[in-house]
RODRENBA-619809 format. One record per residue (C-alpha): residue in one letter; x, y, z. Coordinates in Angstrom, 2 decimals, padded with zeros to 5 digits, m for minus. Layout:
REM RODRENBA-619809
> type | x | y | z
> A | X | Y | Z .
...
***
This chain:
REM RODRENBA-619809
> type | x | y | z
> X | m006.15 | m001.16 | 019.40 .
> X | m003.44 | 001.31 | 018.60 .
> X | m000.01 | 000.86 | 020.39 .
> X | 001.61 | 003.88 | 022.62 .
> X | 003.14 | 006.41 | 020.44 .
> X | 005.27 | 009.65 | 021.59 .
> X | 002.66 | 012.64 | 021.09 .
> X | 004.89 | 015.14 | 019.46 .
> X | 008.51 | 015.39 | 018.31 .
> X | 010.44 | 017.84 | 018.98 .
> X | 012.44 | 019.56 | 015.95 .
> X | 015.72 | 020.83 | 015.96 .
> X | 016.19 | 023.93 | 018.11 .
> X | 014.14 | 023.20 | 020.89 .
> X | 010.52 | 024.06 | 018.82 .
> X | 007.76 | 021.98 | 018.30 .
> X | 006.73 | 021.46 | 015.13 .
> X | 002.84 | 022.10 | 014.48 .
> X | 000.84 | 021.04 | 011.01 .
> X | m003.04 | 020.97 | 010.47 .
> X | m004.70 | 020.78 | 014.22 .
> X | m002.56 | 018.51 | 016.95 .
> X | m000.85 | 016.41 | 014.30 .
> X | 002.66 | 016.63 | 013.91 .
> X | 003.03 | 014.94 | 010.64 .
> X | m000.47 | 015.59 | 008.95 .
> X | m000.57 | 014.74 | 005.42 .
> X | m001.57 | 017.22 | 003.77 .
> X | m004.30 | 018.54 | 000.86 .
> X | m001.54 | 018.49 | m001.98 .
> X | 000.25 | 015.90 | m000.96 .
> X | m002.87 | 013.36 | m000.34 .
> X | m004.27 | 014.91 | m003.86 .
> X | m000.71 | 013.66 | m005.15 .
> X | m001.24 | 010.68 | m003.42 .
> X | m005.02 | 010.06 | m005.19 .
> X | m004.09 | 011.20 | m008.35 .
> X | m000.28 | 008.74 | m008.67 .
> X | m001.81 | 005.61 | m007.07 .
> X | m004.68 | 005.63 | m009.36 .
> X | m002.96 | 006.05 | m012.32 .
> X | m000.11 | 003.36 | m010.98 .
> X | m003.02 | 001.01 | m009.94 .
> X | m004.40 | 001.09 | m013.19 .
> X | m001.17 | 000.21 | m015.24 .
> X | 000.30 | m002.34 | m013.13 .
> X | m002.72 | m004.85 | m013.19 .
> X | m001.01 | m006.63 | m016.46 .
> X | 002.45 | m006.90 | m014.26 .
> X | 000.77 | m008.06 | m011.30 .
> X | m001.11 | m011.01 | m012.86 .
> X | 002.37 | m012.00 | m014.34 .
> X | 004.04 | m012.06 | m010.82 .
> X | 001.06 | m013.59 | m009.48 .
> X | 000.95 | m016.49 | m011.98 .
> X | 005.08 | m016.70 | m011.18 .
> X | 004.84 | m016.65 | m007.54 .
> X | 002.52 | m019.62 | m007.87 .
> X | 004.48 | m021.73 | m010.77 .
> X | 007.53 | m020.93 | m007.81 .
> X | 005.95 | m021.83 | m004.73 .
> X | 002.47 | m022.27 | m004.72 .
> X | m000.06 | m020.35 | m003.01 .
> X | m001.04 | m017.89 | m001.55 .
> X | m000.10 | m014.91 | m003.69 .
> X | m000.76 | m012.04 | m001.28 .
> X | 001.30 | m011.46 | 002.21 .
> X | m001.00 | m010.00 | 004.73 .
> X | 000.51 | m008.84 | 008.00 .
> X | m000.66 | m006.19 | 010.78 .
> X | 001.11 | m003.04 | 010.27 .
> X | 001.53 | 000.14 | 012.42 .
> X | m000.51 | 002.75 | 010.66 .
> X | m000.88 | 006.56 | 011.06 .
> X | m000.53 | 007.68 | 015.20 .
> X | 000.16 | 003.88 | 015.94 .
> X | m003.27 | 002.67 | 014.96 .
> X | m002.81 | m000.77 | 013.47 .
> X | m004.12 | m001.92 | 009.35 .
> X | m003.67 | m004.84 | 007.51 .
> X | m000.88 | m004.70 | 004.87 .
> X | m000.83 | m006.13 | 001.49 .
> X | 001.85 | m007.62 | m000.15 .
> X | 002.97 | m010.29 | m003.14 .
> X | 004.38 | m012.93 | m001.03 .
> X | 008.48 | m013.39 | m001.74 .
> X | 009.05 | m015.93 | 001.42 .
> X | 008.02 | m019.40 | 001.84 .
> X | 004.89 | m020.21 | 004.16 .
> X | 005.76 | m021.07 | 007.53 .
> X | 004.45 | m023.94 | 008.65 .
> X | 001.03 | m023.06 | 011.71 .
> X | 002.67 | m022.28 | 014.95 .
> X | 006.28 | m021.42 | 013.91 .
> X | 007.61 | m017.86 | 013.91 .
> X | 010.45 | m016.21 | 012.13 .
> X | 012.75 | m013.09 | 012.36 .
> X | 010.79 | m010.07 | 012.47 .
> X | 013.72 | m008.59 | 010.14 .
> X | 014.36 | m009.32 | 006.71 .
> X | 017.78 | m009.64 | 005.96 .
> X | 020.14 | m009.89 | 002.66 .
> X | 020.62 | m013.43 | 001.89 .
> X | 017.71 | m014.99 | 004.30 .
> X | 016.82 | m018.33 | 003.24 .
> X | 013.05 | m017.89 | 003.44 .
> X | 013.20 | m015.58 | 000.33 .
> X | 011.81 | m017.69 | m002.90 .
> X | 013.49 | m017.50 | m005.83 .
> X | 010.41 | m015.02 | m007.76 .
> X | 010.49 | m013.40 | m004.59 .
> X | 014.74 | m012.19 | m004.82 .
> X | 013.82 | m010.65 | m008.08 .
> X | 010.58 | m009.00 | m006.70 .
> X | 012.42 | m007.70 | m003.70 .
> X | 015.11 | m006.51 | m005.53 .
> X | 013.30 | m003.12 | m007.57 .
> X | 010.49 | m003.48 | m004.23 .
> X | 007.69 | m004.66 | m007.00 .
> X | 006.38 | m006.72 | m003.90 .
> X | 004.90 | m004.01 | m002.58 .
> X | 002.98 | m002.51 | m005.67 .
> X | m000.46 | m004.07 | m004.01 .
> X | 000.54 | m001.06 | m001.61 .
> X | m000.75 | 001.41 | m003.95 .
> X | m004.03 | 000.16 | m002.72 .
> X | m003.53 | 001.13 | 001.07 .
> X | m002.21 | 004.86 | m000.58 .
> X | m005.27 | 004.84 | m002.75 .
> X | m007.84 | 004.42 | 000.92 .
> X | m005.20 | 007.14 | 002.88 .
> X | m003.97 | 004.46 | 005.32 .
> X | m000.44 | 004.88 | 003.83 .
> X | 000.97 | 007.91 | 001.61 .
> X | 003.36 | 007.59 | m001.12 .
> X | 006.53 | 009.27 | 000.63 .
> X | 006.88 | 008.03 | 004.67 .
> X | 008.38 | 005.91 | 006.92 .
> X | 008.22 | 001.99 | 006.49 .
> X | 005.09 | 000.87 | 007.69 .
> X | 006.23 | m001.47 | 010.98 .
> X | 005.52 | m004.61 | 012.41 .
> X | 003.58 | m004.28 | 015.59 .
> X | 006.06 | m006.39 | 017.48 .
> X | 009.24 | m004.82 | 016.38 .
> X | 007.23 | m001.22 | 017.25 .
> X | 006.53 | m002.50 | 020.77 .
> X | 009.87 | m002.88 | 020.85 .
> X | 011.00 | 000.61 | 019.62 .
> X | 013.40 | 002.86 | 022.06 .
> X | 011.61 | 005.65 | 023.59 .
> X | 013.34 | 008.04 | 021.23 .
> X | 012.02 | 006.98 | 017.82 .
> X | 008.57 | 006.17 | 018.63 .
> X | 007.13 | 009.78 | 017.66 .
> X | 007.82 | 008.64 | 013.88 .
> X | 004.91 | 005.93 | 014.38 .
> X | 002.48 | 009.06 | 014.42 .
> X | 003.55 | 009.30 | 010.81 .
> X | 001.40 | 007.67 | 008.03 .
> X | 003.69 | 005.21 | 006.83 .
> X | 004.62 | 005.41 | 003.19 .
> X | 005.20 | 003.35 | m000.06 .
> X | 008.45 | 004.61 | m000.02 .
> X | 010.23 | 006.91 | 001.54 .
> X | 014.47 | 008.38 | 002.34 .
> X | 015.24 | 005.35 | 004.99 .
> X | 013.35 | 002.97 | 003.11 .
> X | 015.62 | 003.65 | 000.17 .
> X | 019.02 | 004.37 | 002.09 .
> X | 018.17 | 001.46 | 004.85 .
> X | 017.55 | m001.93 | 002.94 .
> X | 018.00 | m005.07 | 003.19 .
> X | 022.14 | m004.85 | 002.68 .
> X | 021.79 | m002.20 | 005.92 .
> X | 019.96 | m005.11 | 007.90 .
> X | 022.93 | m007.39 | 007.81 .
> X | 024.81 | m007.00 | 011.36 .
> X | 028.52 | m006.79 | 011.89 .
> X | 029.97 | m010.69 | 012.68 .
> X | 029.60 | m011.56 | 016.41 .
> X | 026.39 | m009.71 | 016.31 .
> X | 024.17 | m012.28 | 016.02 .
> X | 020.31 | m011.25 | 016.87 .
> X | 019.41 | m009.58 | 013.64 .
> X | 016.39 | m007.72 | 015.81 .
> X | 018.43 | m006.42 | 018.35 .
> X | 020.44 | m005.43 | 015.56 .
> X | 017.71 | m003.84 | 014.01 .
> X | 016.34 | m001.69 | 016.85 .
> X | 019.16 | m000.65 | 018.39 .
> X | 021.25 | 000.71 | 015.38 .
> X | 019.12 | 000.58 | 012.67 .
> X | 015.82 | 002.03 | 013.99 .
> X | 017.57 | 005.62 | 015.33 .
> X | 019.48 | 005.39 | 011.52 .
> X | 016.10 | 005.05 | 009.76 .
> X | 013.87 | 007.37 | 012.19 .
> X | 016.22 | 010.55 | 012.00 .
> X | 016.42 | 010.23 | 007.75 .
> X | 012.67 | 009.88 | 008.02 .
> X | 012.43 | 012.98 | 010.13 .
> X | 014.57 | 014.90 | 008.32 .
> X | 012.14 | 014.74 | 005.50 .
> X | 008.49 | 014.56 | 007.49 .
> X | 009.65 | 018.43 | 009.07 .
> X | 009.61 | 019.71 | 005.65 .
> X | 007.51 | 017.21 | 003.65 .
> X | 007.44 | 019.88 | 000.49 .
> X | 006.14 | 018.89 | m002.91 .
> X | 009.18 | 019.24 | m004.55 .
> X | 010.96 | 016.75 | m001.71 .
> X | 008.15 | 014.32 | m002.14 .
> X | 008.39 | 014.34 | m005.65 .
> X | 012.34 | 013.38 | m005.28 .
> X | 012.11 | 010.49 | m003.45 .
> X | 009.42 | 009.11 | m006.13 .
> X | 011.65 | 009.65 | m008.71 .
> X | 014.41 | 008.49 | m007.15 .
> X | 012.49 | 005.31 | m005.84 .
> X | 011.51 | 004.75 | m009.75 .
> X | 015.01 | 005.01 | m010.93 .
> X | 016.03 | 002.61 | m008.19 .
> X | 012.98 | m000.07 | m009.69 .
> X | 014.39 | 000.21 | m013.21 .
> X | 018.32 | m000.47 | m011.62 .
> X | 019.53 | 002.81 | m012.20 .
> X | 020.65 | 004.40 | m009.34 .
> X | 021.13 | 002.53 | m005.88 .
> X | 021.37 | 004.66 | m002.88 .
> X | 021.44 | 001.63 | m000.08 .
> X | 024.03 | 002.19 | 002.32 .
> X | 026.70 | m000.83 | 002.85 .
> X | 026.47 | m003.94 | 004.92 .
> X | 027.99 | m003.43 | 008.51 .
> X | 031.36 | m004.05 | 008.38 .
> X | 031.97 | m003.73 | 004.48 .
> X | 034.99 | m002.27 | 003.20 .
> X | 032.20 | 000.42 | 001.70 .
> X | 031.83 | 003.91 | 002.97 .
> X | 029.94 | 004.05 | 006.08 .
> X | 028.36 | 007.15 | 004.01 .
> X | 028.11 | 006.68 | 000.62 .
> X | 025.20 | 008.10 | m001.75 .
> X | 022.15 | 009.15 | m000.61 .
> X | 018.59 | 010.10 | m002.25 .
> X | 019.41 | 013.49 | m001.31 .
> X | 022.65 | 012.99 | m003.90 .
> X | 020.38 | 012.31 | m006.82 .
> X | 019.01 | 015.41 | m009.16 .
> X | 015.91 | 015.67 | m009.30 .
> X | 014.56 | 016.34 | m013.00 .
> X | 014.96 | 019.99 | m013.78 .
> X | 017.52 | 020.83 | m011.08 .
> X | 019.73 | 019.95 | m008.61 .
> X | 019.68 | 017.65 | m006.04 .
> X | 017.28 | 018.27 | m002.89 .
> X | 018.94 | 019.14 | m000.28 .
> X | 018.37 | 017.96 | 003.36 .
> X | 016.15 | 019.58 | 005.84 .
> X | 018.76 | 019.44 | 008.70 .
> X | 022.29 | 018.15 | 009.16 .
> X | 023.48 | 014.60 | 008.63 .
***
């Protein structure tokens, strides 16, 4: 059962965006061939890395290896996700913060490092590979923090969620942390986080070109290998509120990509 979802956006100047049939935010033939042709390649050379970080997720905490939670697929329609598990198993009947923040205490050791360059989600490539997710789009959500979505973000749950994507890498876990005297993380989450995240992923699913799509990969690689970091701050840091963004980081060839609408 898919969960409600707005049924069109509306872009900036009062138009409605329109892309293959009724779909706002169809993905389409060169960017899925993209898609095929990256995760397949990708799939094929990380199998030596991910029996490493399987073996050193067990030696670290056991089993099991693989996270598998329901997550809010293209137009709201619900898959199972894949991950390498980086928290400790919760013990039957107990349930945790929706939101991951920096610092949480359920975060294993294996799984800081794993978290840190997102190598946690390289099972991911698999979900790309079938067309549930793409390789540039918004973070695939929890159903329960969807539910709880304002009314003005939910059109981006239409969207095939993505491996990566501009929120995922501006909006991390540093962003999740919420000012002191804020204390529900969640709350934190949805009500200033969610409208931060939706509008960066807009910005790029009105115009999801080749060339942009291409950017945020590279950028998202450089970011694995620690050489760039576009996260914004923690709330409250003596950091710019601003800072760098992906949009700030060349792309090979040229300059940086610029984006679609204001910030």
């Amino acid at each position: 059962m898919s969960i409600e979802v707005e049924p069109r956006p509306q872009a900036r100047g009062g138009a409605h965006r329109r892309r293959r049939g009724d779909h706002p935010f169809a993905v389409g033939a060169a960017r899925r061939a993209l898609d095929v042709a990256v995760a397949s390649v990708l799939l094929v050379l990380a199998v030596p890395l991910l029996l490493l970080v399987a073996l050193l997720v067990v030696l670290d905490d056991g089993r099991p290896v693989l996270y598998r939670q329901v997550r809010v697929g293209e137009d709201g329609v619900p898959f199972r996700l894949l991950k390498l598990r980086t928290m400790r198993t919760a013990d039957p009947g107990s349930a945790g913060c929706e939101v991951t923040a920096e610092g949480d205490p359920r975060i294993t050791r294996v799984g800081r490092l794993l978290r840190r360059g997102s190598l946690d989600e390289l099972p991911q490539l698999w979900h790309v590979l079938r067309g549930q997710m793409t390789l540039v789009g918004p973070r695939p959500e929890s159903l329960p923090l969807a539910e709880r979505y304002p009314a003005s973000c939910r059109a981006v749950l239409r969207a095939r969620p993505g491996l990566t994507g501009p929120a995922q890498l501006r909006y991390r876990e540093r962003s999740a942390v919420p000012p002191e005297g804020w204390g529900d993380v969640e709350e934190w989450y949805l009500s200033v986080m969610v409208p931060l995240r939706v509008q960066a992923d807009l910005d790029y699913l009105q115009s999801p070109t080749l060339r942009a799509t291409v950017h945020h990969m590279w950028v998202t690689a450089l970011f694995t290998v620690g050489l760039v970091d576009v996260q914004a701050p923690a709330a409250g840091s003596a950091s710019s509120p601003v800072g760098a963004s992906a949009a700030d980081v060349p792309l090979l060839g040229g300059g940086p990509v610029q984006p679609t609408a204001e910030a």
